[in-house]
VOBABA-941312 format. One record per residue (C-alpha): residue number from 0; residue in three letters; z negated, x, y. Coordinates in nm, 2 decimals. Layout:
N
{NUM,'Ala',{Z,X,Y}}
...
END
This chain:
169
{0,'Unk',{-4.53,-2.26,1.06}}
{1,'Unk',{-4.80,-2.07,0.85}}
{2,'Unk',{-5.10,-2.26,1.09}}
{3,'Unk',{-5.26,-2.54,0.88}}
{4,'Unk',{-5.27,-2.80,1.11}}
{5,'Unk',{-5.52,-3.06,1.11}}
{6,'Unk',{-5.54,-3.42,1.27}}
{7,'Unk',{-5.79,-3.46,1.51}}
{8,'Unk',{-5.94,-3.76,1.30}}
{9,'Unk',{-5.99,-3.53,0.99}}
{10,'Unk',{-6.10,-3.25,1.23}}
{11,'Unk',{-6.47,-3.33,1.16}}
{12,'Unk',{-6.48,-3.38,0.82}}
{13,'Unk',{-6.60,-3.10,0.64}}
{14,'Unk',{-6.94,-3.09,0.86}}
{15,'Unk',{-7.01,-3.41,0.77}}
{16,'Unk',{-6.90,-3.36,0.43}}
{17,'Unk',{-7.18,-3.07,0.37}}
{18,'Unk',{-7.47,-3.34,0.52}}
{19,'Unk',{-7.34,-3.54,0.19}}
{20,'Unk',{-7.36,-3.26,-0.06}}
{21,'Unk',{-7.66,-3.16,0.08}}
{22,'Unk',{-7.84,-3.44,0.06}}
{23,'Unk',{-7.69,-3.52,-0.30}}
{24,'Unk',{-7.81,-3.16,-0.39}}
{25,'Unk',{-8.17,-3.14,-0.28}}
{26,'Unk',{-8.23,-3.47,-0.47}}
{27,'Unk',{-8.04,-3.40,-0.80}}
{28,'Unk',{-8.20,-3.05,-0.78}}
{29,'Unk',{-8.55,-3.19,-0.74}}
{30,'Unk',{-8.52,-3.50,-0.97}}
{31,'Unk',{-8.39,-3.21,-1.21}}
{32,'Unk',{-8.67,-3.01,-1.20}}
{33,'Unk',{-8.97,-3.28,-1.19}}
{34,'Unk',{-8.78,-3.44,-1.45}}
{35,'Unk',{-8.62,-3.21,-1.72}}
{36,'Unk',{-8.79,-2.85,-1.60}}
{37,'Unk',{-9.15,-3.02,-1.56}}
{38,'Unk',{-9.10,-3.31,-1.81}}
{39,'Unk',{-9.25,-3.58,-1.63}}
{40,'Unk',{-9.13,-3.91,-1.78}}
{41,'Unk',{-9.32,-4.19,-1.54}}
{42,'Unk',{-9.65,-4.23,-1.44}}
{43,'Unk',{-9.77,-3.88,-1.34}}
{44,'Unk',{-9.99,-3.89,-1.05}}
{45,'Unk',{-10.08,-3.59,-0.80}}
{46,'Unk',{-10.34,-3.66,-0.49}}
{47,'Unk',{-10.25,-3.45,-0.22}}
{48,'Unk',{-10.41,-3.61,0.05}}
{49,'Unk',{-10.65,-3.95,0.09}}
{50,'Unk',{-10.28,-4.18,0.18}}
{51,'Unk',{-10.02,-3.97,0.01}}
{52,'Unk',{-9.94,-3.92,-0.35}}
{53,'Unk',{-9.73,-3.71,-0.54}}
{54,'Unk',{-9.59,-3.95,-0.84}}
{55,'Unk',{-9.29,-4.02,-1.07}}
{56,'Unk',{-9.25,-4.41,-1.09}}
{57,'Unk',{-8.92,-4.59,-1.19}}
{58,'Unk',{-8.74,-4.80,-0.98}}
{59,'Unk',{-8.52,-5.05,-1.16}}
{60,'Unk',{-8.41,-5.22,-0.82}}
{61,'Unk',{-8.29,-5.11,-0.51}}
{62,'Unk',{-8.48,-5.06,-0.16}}
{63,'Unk',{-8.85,-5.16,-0.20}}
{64,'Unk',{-8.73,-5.29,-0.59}}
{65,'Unk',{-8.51,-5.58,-0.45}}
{66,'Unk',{-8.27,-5.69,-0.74}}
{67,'Unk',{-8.50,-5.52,-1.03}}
{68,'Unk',{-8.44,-5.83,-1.27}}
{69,'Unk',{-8.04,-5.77,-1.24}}
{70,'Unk',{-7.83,-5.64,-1.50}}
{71,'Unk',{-7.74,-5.27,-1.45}}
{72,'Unk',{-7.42,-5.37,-1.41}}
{73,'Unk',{-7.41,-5.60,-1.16}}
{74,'Unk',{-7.64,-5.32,-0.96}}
{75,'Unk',{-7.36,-5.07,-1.02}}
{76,'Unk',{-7.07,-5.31,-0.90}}
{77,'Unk',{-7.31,-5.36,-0.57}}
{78,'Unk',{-7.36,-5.02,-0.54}}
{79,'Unk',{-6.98,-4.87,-0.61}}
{80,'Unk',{-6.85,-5.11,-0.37}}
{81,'Unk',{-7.14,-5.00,-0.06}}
{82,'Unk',{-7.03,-4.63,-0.12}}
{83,'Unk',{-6.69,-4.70,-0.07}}
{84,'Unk',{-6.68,-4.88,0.19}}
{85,'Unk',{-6.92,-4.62,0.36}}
{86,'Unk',{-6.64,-4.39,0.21}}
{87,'Unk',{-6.38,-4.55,0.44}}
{88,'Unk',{-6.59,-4.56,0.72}}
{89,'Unk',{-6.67,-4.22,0.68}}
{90,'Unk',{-6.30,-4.16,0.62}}
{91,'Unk',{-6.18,-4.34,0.96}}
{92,'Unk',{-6.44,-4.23,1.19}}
{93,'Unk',{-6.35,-4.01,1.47}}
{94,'Unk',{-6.72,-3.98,1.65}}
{95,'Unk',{-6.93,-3.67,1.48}}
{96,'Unk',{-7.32,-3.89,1.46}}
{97,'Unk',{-7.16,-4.13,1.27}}
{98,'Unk',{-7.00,-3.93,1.00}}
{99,'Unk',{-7.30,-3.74,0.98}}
{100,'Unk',{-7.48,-4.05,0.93}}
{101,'Unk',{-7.24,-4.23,0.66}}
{102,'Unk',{-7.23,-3.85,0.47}}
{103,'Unk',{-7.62,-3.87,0.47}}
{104,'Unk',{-7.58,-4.26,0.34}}
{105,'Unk',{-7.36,-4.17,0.09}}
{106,'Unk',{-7.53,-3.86,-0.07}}
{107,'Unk',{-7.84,-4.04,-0.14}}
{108,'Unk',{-7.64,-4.33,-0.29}}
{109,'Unk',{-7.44,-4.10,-0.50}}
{110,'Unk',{-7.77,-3.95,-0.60}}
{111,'Unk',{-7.96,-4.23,-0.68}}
{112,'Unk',{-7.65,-4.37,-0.87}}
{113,'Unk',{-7.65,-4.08,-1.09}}
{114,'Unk',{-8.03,-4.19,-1.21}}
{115,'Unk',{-7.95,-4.51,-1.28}}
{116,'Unk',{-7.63,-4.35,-1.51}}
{117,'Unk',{-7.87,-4.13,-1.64}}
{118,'Unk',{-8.19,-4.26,-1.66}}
{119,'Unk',{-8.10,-4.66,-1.57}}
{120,'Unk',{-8.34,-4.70,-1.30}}
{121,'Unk',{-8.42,-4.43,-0.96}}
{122,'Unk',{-8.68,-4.15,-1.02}}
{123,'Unk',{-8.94,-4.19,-0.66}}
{124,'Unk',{-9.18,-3.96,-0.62}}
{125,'Unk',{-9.34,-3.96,-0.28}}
{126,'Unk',{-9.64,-4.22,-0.21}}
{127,'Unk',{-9.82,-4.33,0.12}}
{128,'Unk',{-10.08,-4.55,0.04}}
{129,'Unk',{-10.37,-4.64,0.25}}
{130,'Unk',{-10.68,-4.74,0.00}}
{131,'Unk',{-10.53,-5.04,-0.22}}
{132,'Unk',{-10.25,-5.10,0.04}}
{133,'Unk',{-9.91,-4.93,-0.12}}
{134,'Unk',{-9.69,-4.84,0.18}}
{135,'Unk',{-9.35,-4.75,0.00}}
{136,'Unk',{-9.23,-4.47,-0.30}}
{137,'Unk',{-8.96,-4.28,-0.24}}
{138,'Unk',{-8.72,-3.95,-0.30}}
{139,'Unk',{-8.49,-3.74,-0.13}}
{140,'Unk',{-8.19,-3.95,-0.16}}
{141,'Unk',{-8.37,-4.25,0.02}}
{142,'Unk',{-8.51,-4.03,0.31}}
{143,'Unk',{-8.12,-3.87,0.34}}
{144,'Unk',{-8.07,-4.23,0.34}}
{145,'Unk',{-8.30,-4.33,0.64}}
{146,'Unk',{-8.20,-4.00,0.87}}
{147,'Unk',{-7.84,-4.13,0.82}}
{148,'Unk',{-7.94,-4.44,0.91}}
{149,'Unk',{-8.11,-4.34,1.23}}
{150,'Unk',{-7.82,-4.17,1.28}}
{151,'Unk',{-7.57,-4.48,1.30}}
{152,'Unk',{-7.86,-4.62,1.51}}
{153,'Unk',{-7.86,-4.33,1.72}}
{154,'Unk',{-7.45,-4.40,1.76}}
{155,'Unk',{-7.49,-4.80,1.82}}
{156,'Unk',{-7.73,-4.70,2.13}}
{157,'Unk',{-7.47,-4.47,2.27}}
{158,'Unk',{-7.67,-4.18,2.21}}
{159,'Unk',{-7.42,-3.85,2.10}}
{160,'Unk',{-7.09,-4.01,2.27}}
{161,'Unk',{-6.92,-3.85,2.55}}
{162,'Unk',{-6.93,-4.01,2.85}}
{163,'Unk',{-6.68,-4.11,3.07}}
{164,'Unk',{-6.70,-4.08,3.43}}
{165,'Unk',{-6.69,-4.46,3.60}}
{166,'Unk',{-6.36,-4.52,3.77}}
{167,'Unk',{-6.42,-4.59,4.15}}
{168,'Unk',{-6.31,-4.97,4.17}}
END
């Protein structure tokens, strides 16, 4: 009896679990730098091309600033209760694209939680902007956040699965 054995469900979570802490790594570790390495405090602005900007703007909401007039608490409550229920998900998935895409949904929540702890709204730094039109400001967390996203998308479309071979009827 000295084999670990593992359930087949729980089989696949480490993978998945590293798309989480990488994607809660590359952000903290950026946000760190810009932030207490560089000292940028808000409103720094770097053109790097004619519709892309390198900035530090504060995002008090969520996605696109929705909620930005509520109460940090309220935001946290919302925000605790998303991650874990993604947890569970996570937790009780079986197929591989979809834990990969709940550990990518969860790192940049965790992530982005951790500036509103620290800093009470979410350090964004990447701009696409065409002349006055602002497209959207972002980090790492929300891209990790969109490519797990895709992913669950991917899943829903059947995309990843194995197939099974159709049953002569």
């Amino acid at each position: 009896m000295g084999a670990c054995i593992v359930k087949p469900a729980l089989k696949g979570l480490v993978p998945s679990l590293t798309f989480a802490l990488l994607a809660f790594g590359l952000d903290r570790g950026h946000k760190y730098f810009q932030i207490e390495v560089e000292g940028w405090r808000g409103g720094e602005t770097v053109r790097v091309t004619d519709f892309f900007d390198y900035v530090l703007v504060w995002n008090t909401g969520v996605s696109y600033g929705l909620l930005g007039d509520a109460p940090l608490w309220a935001l946290s409550i919302v925000i605790a209760a998303a991650t874990i229920l993604l947890g569970v998900w996570w937790w009780r998935s079986t197929q591989q694209l979809v834990r990969a895409g709940l550990a990518f949904c969860i790192g940049g929540a965790v992530s982005n939680a951790v500036d509103r702890a620290l800093y009470g709204a979410v350090a964004d730094f990447f701009h696409f902007h065409w002349q006055d039109y602002s497209f959207y400001i972002f980090n790492i967390a929300d891209s990790a956040i969109t490519l797990g996203v895709l992913l669950l998308i991917l899943d829903l479309l059947g995309i990843g699965r194995v197939r099974q071979p159709a049953t002569p009827g």
